[in-house]
TIRO-2110 file (N, C-alpha, C; in Angstrom, 1 decimal):
// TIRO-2110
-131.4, -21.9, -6.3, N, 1, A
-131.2, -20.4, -6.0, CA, 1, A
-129.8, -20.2, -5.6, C, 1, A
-128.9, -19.1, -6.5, N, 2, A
-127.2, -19.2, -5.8, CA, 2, A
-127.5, -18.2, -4.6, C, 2, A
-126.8, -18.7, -3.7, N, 3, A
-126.1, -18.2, -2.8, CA, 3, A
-125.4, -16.7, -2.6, C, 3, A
-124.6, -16.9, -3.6, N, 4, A
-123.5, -15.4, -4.1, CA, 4, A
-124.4, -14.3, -4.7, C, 4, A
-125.8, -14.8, -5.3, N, 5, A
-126.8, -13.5, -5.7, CA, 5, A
-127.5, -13.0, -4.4, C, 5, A
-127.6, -14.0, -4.0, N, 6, A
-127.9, -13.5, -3.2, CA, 6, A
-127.6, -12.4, -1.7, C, 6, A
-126.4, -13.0, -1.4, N, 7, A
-125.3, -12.0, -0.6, CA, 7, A
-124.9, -10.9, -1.3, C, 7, A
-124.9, -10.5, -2.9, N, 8, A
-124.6, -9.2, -3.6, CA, 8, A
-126.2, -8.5, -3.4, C, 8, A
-127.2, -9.1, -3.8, N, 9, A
-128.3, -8.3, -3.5, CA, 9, A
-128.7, -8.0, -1.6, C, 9, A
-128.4, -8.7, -1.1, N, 10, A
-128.2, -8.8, 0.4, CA, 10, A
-127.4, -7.6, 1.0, C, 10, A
-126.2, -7.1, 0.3, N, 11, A
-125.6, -5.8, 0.3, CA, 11, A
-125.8, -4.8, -0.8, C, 11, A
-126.7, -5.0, -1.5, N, 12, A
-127.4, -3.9, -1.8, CA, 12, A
-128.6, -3.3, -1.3, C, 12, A
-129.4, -4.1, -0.6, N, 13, A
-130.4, -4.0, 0.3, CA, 13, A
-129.6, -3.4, 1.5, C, 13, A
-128.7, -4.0, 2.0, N, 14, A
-128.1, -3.2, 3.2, CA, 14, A
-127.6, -1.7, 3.1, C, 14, A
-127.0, -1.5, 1.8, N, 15, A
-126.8, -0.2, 1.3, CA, 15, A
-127.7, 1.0, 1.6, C, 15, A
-128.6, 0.3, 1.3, N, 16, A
-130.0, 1.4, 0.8, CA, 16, A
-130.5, 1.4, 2.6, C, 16, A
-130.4, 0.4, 3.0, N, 17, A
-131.0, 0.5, 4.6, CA, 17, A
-129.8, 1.5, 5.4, C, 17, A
-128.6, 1.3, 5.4, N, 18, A
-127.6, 2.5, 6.1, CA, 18, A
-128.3, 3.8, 5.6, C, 18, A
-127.8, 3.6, 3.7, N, 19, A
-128.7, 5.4, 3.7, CA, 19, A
-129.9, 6.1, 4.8, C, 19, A
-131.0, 5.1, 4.8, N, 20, A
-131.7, 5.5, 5.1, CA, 20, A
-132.1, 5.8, 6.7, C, 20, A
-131.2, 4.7, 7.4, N, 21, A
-130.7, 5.3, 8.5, CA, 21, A
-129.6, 6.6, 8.8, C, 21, A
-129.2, 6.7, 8.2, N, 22, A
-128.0, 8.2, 7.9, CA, 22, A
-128.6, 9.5, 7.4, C, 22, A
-129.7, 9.2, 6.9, N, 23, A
-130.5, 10.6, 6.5, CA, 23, A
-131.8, 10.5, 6.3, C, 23, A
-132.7, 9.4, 6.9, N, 24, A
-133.8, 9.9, 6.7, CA, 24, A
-134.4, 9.5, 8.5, C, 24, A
-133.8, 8.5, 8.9, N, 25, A
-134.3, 7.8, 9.9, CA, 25, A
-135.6, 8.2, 11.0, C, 25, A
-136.5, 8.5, 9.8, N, 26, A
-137.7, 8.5, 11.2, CA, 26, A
-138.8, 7.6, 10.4, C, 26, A
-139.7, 7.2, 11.0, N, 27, A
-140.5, 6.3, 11.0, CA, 27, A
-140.1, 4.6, 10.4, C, 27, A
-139.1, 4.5, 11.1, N, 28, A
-138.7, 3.5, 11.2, CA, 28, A
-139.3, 2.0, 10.7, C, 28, A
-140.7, 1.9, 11.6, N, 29, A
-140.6, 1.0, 11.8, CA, 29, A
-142.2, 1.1, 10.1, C, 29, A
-142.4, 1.6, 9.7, N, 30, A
-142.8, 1.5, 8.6, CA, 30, A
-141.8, 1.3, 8.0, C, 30, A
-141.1, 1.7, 7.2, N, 31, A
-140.0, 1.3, 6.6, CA, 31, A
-139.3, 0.0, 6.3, C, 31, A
-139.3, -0.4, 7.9, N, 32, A
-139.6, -2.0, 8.0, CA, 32, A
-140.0, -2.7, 7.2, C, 32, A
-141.4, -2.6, 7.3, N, 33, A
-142.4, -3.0, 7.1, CA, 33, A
-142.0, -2.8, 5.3, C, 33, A
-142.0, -2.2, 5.2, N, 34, A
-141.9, -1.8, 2.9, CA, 34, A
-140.5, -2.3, 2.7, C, 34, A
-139.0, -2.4, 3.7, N, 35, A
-138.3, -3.0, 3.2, CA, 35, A
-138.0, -4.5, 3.2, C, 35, A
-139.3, -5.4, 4.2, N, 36, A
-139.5, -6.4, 3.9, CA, 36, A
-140.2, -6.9, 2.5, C, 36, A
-141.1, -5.7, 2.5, N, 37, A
-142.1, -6.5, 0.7, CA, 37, A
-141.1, -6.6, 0.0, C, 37, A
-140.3, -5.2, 0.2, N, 38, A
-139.0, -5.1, -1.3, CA, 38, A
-138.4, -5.9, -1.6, C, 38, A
-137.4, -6.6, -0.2, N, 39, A
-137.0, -8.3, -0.2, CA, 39, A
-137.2, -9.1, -0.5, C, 39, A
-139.1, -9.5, -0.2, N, 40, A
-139.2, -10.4, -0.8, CA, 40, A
-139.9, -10.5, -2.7, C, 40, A
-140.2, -9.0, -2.6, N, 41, A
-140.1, -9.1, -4.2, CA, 41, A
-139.4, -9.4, -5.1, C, 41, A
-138.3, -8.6, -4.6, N, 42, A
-136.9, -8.3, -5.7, CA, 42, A
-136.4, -9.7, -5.4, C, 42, A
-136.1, -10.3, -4.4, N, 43, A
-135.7, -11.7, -4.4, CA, 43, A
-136.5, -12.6, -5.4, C, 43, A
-137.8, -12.5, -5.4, N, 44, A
-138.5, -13.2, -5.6, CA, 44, A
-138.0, -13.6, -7.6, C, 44, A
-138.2, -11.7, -8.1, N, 45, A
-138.0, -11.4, -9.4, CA, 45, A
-136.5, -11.9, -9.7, C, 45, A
-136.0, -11.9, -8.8, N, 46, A
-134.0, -12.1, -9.2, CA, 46, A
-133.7, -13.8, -8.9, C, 46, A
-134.7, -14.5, -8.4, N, 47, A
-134.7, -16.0, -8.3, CA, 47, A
-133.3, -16.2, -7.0, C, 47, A
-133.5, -15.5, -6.0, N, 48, A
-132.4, -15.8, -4.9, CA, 48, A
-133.2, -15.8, -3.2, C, 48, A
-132.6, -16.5, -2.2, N, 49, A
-133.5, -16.7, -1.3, CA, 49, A
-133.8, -14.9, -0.6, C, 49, A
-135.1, -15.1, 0.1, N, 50, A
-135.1, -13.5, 0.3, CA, 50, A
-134.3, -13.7, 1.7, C, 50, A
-134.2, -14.8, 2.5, N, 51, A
-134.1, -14.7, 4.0, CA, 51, A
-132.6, -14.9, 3.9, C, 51, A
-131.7, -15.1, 2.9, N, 52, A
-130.0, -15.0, 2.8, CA, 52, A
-130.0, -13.4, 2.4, C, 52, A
-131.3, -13.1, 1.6, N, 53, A
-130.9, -11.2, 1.0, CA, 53, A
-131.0, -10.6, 2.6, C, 53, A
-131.9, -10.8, 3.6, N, 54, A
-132.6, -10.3, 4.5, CA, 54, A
-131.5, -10.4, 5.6, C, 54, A
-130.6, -11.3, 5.4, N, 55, A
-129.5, -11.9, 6.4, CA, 55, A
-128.7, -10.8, 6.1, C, 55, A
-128.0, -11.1, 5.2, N, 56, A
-127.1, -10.0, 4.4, CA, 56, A
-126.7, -8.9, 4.8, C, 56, A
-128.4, -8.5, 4.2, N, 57, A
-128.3, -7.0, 4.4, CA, 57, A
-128.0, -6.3, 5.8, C, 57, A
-128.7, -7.5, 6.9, N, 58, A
-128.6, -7.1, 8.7, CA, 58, A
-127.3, -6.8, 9.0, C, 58, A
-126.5, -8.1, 8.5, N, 59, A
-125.4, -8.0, 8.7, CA, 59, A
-124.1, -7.0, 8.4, C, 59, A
-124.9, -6.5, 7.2, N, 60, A
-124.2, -5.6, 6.4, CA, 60, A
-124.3, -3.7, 7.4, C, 60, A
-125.4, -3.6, 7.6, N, 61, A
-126.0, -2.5, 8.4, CA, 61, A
-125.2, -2.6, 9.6, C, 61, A
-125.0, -3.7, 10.1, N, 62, A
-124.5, -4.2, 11.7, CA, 62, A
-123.0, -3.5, 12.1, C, 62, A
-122.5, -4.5, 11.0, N, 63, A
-120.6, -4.6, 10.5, CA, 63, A
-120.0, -3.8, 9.3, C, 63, A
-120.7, -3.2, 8.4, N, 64, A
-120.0, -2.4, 7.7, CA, 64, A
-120.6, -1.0, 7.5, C, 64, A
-121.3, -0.7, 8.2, N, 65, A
-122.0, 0.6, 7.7, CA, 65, A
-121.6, 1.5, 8.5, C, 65, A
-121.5, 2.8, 8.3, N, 66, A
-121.2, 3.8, 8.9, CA, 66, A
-122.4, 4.1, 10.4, C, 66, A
-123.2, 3.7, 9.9, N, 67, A
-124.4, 3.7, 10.8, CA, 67, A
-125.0, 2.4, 11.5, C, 67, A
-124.7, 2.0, 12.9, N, 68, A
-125.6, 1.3, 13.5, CA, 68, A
-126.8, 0.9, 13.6, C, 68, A
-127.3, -0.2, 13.5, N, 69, A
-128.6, -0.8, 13.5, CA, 69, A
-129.5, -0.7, 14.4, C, 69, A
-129.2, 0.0, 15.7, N, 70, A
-130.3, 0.3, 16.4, CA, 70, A
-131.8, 0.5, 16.3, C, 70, A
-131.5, 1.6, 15.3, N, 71, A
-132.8, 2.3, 15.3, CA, 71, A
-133.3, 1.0, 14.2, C, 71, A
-133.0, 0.6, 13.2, N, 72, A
-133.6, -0.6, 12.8, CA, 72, A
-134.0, -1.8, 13.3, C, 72, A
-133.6, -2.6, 14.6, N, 73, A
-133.8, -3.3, 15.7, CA, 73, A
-134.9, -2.8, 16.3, C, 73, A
-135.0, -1.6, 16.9, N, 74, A
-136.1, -0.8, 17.5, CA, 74, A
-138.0, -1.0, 16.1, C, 74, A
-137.5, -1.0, 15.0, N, 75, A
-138.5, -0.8, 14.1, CA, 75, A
-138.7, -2.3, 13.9, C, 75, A
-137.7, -2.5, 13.7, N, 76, A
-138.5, -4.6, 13.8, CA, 76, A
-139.2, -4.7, 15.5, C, 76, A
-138.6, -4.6, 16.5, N, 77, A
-139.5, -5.0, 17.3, CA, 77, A
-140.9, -4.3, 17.7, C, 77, A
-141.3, -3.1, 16.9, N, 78, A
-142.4, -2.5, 16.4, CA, 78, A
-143.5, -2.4, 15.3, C, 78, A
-142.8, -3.9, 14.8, N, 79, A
-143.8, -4.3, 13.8, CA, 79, A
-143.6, -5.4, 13.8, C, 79, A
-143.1, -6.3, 14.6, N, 80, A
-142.8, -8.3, 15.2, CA, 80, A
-144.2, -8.4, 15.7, C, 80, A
-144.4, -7.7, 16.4, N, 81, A
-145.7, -8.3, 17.5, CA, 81, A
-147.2, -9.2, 16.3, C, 81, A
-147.3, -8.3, 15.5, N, 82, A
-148.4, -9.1, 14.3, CA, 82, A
-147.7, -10.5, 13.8, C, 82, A
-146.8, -9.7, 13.8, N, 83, A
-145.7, -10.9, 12.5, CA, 83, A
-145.8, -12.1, 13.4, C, 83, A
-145.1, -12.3, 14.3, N, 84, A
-144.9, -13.5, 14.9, CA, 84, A
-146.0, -14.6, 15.2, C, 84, A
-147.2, -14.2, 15.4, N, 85, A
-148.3, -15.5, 15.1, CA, 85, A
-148.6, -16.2, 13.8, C, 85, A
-148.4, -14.9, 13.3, N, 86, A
-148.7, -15.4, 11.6, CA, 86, A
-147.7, -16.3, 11.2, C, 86, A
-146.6, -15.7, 11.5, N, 87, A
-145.5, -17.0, 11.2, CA, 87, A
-145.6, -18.1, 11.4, C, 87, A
-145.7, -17.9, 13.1, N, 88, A
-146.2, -19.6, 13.6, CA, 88, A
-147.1, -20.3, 13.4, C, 88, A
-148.1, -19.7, 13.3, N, 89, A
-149.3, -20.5, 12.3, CA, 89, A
-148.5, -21.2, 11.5, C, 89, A
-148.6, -20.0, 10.7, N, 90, A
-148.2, -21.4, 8.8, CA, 90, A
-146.9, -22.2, 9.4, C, 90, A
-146.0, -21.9, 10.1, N, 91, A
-145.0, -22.8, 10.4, CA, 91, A
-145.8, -24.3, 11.0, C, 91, A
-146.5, -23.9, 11.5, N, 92, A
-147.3, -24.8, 12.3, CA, 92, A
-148.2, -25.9, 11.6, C, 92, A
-148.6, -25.1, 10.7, N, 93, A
-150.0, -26.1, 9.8, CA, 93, A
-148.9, -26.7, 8.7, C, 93, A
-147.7, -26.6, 8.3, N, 94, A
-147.1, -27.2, 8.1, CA, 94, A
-146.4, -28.8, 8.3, C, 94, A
-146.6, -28.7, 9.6, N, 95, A
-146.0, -29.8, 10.6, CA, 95, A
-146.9, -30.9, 9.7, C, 95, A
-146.6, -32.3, 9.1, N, 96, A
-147.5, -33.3, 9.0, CA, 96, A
-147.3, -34.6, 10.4, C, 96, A
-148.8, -34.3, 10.8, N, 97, A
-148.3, -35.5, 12.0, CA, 97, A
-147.6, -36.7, 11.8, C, 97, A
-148.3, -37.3, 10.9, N, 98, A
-147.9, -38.7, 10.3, CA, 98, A
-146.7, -38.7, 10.6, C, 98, A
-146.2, -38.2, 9.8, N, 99, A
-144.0, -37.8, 9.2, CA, 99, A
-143.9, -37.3, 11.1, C, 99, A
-144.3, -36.7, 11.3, N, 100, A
-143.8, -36.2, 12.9, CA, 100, A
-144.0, -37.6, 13.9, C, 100, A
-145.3, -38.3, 14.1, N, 101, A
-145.3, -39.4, 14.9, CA, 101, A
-144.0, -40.7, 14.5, C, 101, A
-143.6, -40.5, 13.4, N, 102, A
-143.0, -42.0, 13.2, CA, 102, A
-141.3, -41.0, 13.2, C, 102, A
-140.8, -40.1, 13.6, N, 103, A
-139.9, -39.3, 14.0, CA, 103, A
-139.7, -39.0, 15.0, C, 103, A
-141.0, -38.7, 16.2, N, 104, A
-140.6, -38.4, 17.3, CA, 104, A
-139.2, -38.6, 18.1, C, 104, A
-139.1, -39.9, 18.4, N, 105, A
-137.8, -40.3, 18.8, CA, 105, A
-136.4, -39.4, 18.2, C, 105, A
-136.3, -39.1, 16.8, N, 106, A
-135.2, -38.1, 16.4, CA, 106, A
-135.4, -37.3, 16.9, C, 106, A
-137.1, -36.5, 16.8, N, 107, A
-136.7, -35.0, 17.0, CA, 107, A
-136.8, -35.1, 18.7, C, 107, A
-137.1, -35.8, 19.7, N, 108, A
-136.6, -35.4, 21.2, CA, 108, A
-135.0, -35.9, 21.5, C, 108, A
-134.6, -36.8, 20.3, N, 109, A
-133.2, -37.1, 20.7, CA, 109, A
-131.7, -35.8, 20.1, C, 109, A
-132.0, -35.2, 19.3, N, 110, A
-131.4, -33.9, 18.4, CA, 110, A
-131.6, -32.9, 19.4, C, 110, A
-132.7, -32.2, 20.2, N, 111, A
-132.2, -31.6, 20.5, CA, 111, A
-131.6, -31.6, 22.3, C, 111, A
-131.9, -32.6, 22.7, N, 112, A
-131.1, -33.2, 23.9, CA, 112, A
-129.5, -32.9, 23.9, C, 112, A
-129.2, -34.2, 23.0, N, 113, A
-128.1, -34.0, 22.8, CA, 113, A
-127.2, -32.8, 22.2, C, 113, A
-128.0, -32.0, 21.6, N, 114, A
-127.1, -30.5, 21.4, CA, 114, A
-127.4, -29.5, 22.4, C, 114, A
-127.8, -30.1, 23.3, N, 115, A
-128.7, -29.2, 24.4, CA, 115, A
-127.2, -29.3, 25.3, C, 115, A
-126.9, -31.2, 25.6, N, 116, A
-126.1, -31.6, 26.3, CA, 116, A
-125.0, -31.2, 26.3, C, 116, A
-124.9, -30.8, 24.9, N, 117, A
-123.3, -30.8, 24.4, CA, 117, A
-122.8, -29.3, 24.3, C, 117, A
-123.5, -28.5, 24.2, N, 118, A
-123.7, -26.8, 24.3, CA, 118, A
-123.2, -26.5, 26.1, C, 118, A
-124.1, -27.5, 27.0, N, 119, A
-123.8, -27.0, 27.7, CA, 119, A
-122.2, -28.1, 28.2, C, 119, A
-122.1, -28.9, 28.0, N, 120, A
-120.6, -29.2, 28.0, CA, 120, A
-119.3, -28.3, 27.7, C, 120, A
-119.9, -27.7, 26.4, N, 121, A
-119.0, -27.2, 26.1, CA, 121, A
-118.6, -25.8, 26.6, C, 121, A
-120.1, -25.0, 26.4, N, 122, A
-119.9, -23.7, 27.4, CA, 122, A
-119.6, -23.6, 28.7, C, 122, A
-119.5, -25.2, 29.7, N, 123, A
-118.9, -25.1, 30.8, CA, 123, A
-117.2, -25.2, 30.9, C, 123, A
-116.8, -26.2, 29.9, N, 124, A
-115.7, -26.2, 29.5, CA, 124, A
-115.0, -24.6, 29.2, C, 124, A
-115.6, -23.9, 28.8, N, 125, A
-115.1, -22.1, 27.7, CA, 125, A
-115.2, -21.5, 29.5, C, 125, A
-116.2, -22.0, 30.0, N, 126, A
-116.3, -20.2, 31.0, CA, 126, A
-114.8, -20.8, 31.8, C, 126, A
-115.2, -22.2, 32.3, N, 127, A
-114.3, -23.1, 33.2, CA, 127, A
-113.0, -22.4, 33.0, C, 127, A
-112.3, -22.6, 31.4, N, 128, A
-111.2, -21.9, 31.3, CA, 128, A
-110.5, -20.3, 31.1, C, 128, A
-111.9, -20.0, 31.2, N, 129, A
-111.8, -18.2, 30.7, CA, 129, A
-112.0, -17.6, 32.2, C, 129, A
-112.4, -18.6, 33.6, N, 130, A
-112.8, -18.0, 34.7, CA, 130, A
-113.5, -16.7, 34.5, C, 130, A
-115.0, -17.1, 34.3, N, 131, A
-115.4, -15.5, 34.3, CA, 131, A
-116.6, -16.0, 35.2, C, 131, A
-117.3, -14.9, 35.7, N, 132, A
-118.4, -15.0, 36.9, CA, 132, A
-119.3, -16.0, 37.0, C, 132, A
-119.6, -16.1, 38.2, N, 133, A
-120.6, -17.7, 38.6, CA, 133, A
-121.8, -17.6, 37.3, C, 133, A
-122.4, -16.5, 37.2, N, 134, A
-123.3, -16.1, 37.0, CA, 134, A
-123.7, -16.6, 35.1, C, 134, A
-122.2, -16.0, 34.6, N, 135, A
-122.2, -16.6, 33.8, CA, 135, A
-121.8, -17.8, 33.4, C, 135, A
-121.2, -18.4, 34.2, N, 136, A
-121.3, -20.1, 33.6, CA, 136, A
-122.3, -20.5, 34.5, C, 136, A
-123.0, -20.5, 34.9, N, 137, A
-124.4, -20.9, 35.0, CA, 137, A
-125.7, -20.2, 34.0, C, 137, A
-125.2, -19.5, 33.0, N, 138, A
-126.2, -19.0, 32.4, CA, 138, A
-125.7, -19.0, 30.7, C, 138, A
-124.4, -18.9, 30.7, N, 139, A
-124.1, -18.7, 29.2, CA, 139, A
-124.5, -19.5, 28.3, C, 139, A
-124.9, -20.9, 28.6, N, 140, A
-124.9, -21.8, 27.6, CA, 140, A
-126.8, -21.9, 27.1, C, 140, A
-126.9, -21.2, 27.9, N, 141, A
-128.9, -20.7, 27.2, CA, 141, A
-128.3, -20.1, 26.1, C, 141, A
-127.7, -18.6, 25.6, N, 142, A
-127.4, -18.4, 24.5, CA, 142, A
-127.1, -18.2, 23.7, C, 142, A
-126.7, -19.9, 23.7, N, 143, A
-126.6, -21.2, 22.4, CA, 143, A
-127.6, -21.6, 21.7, C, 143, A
-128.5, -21.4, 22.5, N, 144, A
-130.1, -22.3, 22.3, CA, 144, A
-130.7, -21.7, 21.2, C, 144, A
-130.9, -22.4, 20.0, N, 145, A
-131.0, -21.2, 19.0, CA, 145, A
-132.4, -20.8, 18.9, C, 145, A
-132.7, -19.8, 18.1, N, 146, A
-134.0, -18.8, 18.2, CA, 146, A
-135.0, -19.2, 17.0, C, 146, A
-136.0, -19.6, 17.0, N, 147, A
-136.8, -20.2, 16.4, CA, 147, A
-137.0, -19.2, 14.8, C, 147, A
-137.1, -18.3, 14.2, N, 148, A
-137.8, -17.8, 13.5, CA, 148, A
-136.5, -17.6, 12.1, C, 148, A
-135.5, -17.6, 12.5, N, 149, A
-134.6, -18.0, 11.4, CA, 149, A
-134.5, -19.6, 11.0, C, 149, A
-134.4, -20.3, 12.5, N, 150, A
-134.5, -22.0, 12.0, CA, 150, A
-135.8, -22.5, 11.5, C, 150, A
-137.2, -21.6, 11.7, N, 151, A
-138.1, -22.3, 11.1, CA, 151, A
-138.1, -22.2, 9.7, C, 151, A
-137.4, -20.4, 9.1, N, 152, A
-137.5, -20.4, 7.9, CA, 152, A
-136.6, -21.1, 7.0, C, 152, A
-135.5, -21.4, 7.9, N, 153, A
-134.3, -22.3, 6.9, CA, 153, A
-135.1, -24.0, 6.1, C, 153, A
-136.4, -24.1, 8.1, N, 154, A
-136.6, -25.5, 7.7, CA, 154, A
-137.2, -25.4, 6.0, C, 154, A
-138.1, -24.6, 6.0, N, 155, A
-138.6, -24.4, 4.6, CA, 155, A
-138.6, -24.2, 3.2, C, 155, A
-136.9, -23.5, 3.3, N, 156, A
-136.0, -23.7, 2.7, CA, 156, A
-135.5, -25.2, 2.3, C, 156, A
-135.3, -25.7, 3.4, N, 157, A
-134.9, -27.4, 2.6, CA, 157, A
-136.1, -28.0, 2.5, C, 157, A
-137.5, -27.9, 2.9, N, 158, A
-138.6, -28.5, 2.4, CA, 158, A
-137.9, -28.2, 1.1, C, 158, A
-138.2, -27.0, 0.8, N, 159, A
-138.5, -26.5, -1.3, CA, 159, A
-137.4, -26.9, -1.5, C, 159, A
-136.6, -26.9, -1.1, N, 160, A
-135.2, -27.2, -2.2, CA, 160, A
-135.1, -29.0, -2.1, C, 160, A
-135.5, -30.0, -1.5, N, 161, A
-134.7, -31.1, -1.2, CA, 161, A
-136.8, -31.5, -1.1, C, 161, A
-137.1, -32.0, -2.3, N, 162, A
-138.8, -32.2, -2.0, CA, 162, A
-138.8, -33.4, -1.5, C, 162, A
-138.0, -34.8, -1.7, N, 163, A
-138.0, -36.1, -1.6, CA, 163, A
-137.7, -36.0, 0.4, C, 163, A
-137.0, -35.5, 1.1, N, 164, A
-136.7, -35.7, 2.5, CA, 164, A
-136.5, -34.3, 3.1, C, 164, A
-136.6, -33.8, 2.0, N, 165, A
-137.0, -32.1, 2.7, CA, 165, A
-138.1, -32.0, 3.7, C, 165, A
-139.8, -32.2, 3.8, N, 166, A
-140.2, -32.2, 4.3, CA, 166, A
-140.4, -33.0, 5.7, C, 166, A
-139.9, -33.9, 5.7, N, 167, A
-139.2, -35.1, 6.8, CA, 167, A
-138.8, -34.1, 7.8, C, 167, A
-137.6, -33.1, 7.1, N, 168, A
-136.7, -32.9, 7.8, CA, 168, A
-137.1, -31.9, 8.5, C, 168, A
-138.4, -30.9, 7.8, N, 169, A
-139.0, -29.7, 8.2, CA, 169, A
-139.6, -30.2, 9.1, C, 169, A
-140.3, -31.2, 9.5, N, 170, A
-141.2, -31.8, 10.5, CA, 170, A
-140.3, -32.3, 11.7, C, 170, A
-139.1, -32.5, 11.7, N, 171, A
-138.2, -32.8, 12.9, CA, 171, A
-137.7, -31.5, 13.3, C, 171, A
-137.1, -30.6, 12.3, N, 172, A
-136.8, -29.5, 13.0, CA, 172, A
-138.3, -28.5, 13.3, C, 172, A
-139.2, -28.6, 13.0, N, 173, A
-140.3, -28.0, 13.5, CA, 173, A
-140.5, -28.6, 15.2, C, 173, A
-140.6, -29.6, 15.2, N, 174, A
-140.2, -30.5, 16.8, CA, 174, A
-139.4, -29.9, 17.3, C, 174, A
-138.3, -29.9, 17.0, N, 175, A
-137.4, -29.6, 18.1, CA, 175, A
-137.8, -28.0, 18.0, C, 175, A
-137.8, -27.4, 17.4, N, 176, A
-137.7, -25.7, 17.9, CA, 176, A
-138.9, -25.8, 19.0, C, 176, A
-140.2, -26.5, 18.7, N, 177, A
-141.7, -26.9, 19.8, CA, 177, A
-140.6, -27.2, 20.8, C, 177, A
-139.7, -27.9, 20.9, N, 178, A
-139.1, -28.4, 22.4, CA, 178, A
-138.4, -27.6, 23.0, C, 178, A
-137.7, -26.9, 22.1, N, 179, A
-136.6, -25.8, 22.6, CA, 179, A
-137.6, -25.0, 23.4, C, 179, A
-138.7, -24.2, 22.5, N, 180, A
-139.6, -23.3, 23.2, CA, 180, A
-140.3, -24.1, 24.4, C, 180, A
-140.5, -25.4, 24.5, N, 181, A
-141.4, -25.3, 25.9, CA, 181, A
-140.7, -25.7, 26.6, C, 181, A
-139.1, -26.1, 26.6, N, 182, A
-138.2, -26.0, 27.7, CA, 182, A
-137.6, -24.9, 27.9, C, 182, A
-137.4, -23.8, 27.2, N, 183, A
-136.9, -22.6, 27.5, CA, 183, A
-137.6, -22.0, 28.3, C, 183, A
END
């Protein structure tokens, strides 16, 4: 799947989402909802990832549009609440124990150590930037990355890499499980 079709279709999905925040913007969060099928159709039909189109385009809405993404933030978190079990399910029944028990050791040692080193680092940044207690005691949470883009990436290198792709989906499926129940 290239990359570069993907970020051109990625900003043309973003295109169409400014418009439609600039002159139509009500019902938002349907909209949502139909400019995700689009994504993943039109991706699907054009052979490019939908969640690089899906990136894209956010970003595109975010940083180059005349119009802010608020009201579109507001409409994802009004149609998240379904979505997010469903996700985790299949994320979940994907997990193979097998490949997970004879891993364990990787996946509690990966995210320790980036755990360790985030916060090294972000004590290092506030240390020299002197900014409030408050935040260098808090800035380096975050870092901690957010589960629902990294579960989809995992599945991404499942499909693309079949020989150690799945390996790899079952270690980072662990660690996001660890991130969430130490968060």
């Amino acid at each position: 799947r290239e990359p570069a079709g993907s970020v051109l279709v990625g900003i043309g999905f973003g295109l169409g989402i400014s418009a439609f925040l600039r002159y139509v913007a009500r019902d938002t969060a349907v909209f949502v909802l139909v400019a995700c099928f689009a994504i993943a159709r039109v991706s699907s039909a054009l052979h490019v990832e939908a969640l690089l189109v899906a990136l894209t385009a956010g970003i595109w809405v975010e940083n180059f549009s005349s119009t802010r993404g608020e009201a579109l933030i507001k409409g994802i978190e009004r149609v998240s609440l379904p979505v997010y079990p469903l996700f985790f399910a299949a994320a979940g029944a994907k997990v193979n124990l097998t490949v997970l028990a004879a891993l364990w050791p990787l996946a509690l040692m990966i995210p320790s150590v980036r755990a360790v080193c985030i916060w090294v680092g972000t004590s290092i940044g506030t240390r020299l930037s002197r900014v409030e207690p408050e935040v260098k005691r808090y800035a380096w949470l975050g870092f901690i990355s957010q589960a629902g883009v990294t579960l989809a990436l995992s599945t991404i290198v499942a499909r693309s890499f079949p020989d150690w792709g799945p390996d790899a989906q079952a270690v980072i499926i662990a660690m996001i499980a660890i991130h969430e129940l130490v968060g």
